[in-house]
N, C-alpha and C positions, 0 to 999 in steps of 0.2 A: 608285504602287506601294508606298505603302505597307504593312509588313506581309507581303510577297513575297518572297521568297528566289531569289535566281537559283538553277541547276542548277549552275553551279560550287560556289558557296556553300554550298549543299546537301548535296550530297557532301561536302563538307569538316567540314560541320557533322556530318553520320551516322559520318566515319572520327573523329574526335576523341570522339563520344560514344560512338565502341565501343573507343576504345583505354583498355586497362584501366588503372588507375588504380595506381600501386604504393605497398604502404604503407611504413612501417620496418621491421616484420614480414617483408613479400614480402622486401624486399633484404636483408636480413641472411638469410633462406631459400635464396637464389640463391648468398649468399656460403658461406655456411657447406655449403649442398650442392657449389658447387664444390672448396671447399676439402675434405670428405668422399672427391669424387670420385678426388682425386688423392691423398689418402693411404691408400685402398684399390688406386690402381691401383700405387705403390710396397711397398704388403704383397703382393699378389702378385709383383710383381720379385722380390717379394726373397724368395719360397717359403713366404708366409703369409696365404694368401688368406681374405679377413674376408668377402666379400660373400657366399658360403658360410653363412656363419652367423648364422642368425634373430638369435640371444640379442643378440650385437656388431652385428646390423644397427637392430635395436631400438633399443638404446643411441644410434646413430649417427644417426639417426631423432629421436630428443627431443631431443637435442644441436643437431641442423638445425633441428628446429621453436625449440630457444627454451626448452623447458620444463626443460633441464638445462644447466650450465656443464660446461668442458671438465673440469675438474679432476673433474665428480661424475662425469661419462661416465667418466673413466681409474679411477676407486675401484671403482667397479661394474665396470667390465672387467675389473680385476685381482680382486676378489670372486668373478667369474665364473669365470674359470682358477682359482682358489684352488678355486673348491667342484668344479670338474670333476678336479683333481689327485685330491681324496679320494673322489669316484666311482669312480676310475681303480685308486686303491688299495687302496678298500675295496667295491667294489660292492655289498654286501647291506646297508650301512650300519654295520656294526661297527666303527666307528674305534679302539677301544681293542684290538682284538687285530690282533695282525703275525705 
């Protein structure tokens, strides 16, 4: 029998070669979406609901993927409310007149 594979063996052989493989990428993804998870669902507790918002969800998105550290995601957040304060109060763009 050589070269044979029983049917136990087989199956076990097919479930381990479809179980997907995780890199350091995947688990720090898993982490960091978890951890995303739960400080979005404490912004809504507390009456400031982020998952609402493309721009913060983006941020929160490269932050997960890896491509940004947390400190760059929080400079560009606060970049972000910084540039929506002066939309707010100057809508046509004119910042010099009040």
């Amino acid at each position: 029998m050589d070269g044979v594979v029983s049917g136990g063996a087989a199956i076990c052989c097919l479930l381990l070669a479809s179980l997907r493989i995780h890199t350091k990428q995947d688990i720090l993804m898993n982490s960091r979406g978890s951890i995303a998870q739960r400080v979005i669902e404490r912004a809504r507790d507390r009456g400031v609901p982020i998952d609402g918002d493309p721009d913060a969800m983006a941020l929160v998105s490269l932050w997960i993927t890896g491509e940004i550290h947390a400190d760059e995601m929080r400079k560009r957040y606060v970049a972000l409310l910084n540039e929506r304060k002066v939309r707010v109060r100057h809508p046509l763009g004119d910042e010099g007149a009040e």
